[in-house]
N, C-alpha and C positions, 0 to 999 in steps of 0.2 A: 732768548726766551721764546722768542716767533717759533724757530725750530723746533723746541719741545712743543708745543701748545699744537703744532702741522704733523709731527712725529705722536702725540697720545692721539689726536682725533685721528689721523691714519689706522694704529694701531684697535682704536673703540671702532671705525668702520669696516676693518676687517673680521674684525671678533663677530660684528654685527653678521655681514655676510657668512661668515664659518657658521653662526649659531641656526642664521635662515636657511642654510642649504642642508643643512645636518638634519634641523627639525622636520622638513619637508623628506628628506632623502630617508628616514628612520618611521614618516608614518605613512611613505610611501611604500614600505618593506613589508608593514605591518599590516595593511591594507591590503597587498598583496598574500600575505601568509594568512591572513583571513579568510579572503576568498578562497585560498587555497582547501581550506580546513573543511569549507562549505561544500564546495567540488568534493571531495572527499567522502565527507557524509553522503552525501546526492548518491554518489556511485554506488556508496556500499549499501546503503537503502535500494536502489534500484537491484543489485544482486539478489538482496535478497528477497524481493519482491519476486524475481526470475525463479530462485529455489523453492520458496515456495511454492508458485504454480508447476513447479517442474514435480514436486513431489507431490502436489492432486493429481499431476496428470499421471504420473509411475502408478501412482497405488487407486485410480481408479475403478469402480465397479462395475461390470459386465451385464446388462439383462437385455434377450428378447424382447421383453413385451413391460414396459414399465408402468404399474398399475400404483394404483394410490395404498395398495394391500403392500406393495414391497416398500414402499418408502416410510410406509406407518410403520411396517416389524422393524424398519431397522433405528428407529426413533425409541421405538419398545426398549430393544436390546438393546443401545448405550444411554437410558435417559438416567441410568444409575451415575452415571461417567461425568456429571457434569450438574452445575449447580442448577438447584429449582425452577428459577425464576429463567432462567434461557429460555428464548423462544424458538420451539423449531418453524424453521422455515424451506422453501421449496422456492427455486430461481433459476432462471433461463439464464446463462452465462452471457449477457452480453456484456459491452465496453461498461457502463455505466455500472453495473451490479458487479462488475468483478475488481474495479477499481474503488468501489464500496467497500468491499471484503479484504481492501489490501492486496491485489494480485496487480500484475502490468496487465493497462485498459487491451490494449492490442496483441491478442492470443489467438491462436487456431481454433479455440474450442469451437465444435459446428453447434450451432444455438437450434440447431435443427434438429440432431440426437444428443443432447446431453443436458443435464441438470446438475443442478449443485445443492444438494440436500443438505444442511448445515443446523446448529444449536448455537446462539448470536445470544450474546449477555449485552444488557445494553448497558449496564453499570462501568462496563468498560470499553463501549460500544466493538468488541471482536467477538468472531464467530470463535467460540469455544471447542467446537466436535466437525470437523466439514469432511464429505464426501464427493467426488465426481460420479456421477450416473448415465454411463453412455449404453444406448438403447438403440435397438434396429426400428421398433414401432413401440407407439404410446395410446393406452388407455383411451378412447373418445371424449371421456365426459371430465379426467384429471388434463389434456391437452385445453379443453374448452376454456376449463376453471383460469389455466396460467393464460392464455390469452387475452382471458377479460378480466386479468388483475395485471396485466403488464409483465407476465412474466413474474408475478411473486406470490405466495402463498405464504401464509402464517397458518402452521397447522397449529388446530386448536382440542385438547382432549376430548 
């Protein structure tokens, strides 16, 4: 009778140990397949974040002398293209304003000649219509304006 009684609790403290290293070994799997999944997302977000600013920069706009006249026309001409209530805006591409917009914070754009002309819904807080605007020289009194608002503008009808 001693022998059964040494032999079932033998056999209950292995089971015990099988069920602990199991439980541990299956949410140590799972925990790791997690992370996995997260890694995963991160990169492909960060891609796409890369393509994105890869394709402002492909299809960027060209001008000499960038005046508050060329960035009004071209607000003119797509304010069809996009919902009412967007606000156009006017922004010096630094870290902060372009990792706003969904782009990677750390980009070559020169905050020196270019702007990021854009139509932003806040209902879904994304920029709806964006452009790049690189420029050899800029208007006196539209440079002043982005200065003394930080680099932002809200244009207003």
């Amino acid at each position: 009778m001693m022998k059964e009684i040494i032999a079932c609790l033998g056999g209950v403290a292995v089971g015990v140990a099988v069920c602990y290293c199991g439980y541990h070994y299956f949410k140590k799997k799972k925990t790791e397949e997690v992370e996995t999944d997260v890694f995963e997302e991160k990169l492909k977000r960060q891609e796409e974040k890369k393509q994105k600013l890869n394709d402002l920069i492909t299809n960027q706009t060209y001008v000499e002398l960038l005046t508050a006249r060329e960035l009004t026309d071209w607000f003119r001409k797509n304010k069809e293209k996009v919902i009412s209530k967007a606000k156009m805006m006017v922004l010096v591409p630094t870290e902060e304003h372009m990792r706003g917009l969904g782009y990677p914070a750390e980009t070559d754009i020169d905050v020196d000649t270019n702007v990021v002309q854009l139509f932003y819904d806040e209902d879904t807080n994304e920029a709806v219509l964006v452009r790049l605007v690189n420029y050899t020289d800029i208007e006196s009194n539209l440079q002043a304006r982005l200065i003394e608002n930080d680099g932002m503008l809200v244009v207003t009808e």
